[in-house]
N, C-alpha and C positions, 0 to 999 in steps of 0.2 A: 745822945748816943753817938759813939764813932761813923764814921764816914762808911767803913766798911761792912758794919750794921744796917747802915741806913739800906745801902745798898742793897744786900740781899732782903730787908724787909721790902722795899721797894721793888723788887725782881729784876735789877737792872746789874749789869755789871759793875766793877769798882771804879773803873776809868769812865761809864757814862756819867757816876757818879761825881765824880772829882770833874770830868766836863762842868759839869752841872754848877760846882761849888763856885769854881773860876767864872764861869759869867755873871755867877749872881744869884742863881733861880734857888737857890739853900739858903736858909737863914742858921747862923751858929757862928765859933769864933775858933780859931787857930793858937792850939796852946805850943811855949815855947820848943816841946820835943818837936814839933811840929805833924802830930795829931791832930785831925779835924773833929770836934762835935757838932754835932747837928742838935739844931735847938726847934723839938718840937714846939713852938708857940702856936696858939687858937686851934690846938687839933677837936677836931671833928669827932663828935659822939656818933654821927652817921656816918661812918666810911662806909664809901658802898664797895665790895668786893667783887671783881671782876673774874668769871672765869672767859678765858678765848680757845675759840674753837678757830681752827684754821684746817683745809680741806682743799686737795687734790683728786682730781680724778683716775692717776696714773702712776705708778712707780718714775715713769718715765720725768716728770716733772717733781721728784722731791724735792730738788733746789728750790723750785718757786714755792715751795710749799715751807721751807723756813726761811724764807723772804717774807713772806705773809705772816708768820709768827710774829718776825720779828718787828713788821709794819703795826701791828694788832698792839704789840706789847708799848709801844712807842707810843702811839695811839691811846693807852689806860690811861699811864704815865701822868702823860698830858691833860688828861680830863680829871688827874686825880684821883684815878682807882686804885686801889690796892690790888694787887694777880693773887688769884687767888691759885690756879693752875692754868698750865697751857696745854690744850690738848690737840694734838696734829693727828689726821687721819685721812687715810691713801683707799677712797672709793668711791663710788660713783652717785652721784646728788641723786640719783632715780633709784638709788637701791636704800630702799628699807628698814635695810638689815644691816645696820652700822651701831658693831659695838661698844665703840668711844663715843658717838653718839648718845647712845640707849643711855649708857652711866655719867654724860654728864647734865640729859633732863629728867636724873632721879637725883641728882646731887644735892643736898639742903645747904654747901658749905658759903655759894654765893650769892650775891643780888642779881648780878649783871651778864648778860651772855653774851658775848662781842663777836661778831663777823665783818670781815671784810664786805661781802657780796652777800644777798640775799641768796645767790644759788650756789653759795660757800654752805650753807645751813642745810637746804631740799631746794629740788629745780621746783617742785610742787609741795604742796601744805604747810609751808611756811608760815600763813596767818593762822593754823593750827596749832602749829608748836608753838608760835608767839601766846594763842588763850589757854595755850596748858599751863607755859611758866608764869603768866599772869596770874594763874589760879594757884598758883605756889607762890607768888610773893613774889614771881620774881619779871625781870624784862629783857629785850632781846634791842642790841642796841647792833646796826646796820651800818657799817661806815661809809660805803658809799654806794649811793643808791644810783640806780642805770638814772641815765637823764636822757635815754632814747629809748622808749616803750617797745618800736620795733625790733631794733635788734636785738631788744632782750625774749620780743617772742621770735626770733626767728631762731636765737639758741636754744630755745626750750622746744621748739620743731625739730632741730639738729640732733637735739638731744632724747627726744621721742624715738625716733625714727632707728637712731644710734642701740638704744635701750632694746628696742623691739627685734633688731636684726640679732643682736648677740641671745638677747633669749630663743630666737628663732635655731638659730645653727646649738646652742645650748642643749635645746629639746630634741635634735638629730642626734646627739653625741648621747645625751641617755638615751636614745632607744636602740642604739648600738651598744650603747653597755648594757643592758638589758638583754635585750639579745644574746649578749653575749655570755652572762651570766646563766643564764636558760640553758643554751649549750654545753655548759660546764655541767648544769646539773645534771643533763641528760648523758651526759658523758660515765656520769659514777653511777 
């Protein structure tokens, strides 16, 4: 297949591509237009298909949050996965209620679920969703796991505490719109 086949089948750009070609890591041969084919040899009955999930807490931090994409994606690559899709999502590891979440642990299309960070996925039930996808066939792969226990509980304290305060002033703000709405009605 062309170079620029390879490419998009691979999810990488044309130029990481054609990097790629130049050091070596492609096998295939240079026809005189000077066209590159890629020469699938020993391909694998088992690819395993990758989807990556990449997560921010904040609008405020989008940049890091396609830095992390693009770490994730880099990261497949290398292991040999096929991407299957990349899903980016701006919400907070303690909330729930994460859309691109919810539809990519009903998704059938992949094997593999890739995270930077265990608290990229949930600050909590993490070993959850690991024996849901398990129980789908599928696995959750971790890139890099804290190597300091404490400070990863004392972000999950941080982050407790964080969680609790915004639902707290949350639950003021509806009872003022409540309130308020009462008002309204009693007004007509």
């Amino acid at each position: 297949m062309k170079l620029s086949d390879y490419a998009k089948k691979a999810g990488v750009s044309y130029q990481t591509a054609w990097r790629w070609w130049q050091k070596g890591h492609l096998t295939g041969y240079q026809l005189p237009s000077g066209t590159i084919i890629i020469t699938e040899e020993g391909k694998k009955k088992t690819e395993r298909m990758a989807c990556i999930y990449a997560r921010v807490s904040s609008a405020e931090n989008k940049d890091h949050l396609e830095r992390q994409a693009e770490r994730l994606k880099d990261y497949a690559i290398a292991r040999g996965y096929q991407i299957y899709k990349v899903v980016k999502e701006i919400g907070s590891g303690l909330n729930d209620n994460r859309p691109k979440l919810a539809k990519v642990l009903t998704d059938s299309h992949y094997d593999i679920l890739i995270v930077e960070h265990k608290d990229r996925l949930a600050r909590f039930g993490t070993n959850y969703l690991e024996i849901l996808l398990k129980e789908r066939g599928k696995t959750v792969e971790i890139v890099n796991h804290s190597e300091d226990r404490q400070d990863e509980l004392m972000e999950d304290l941080i982050a407790i505490i964080t969680s609790f305060c915004s639902r707290l002033y949350g639950l003021r703000r509806s009872k003022r719109k409540t309130e308020k709405i009462i008002a309204e009605l009693k007004e007509r």
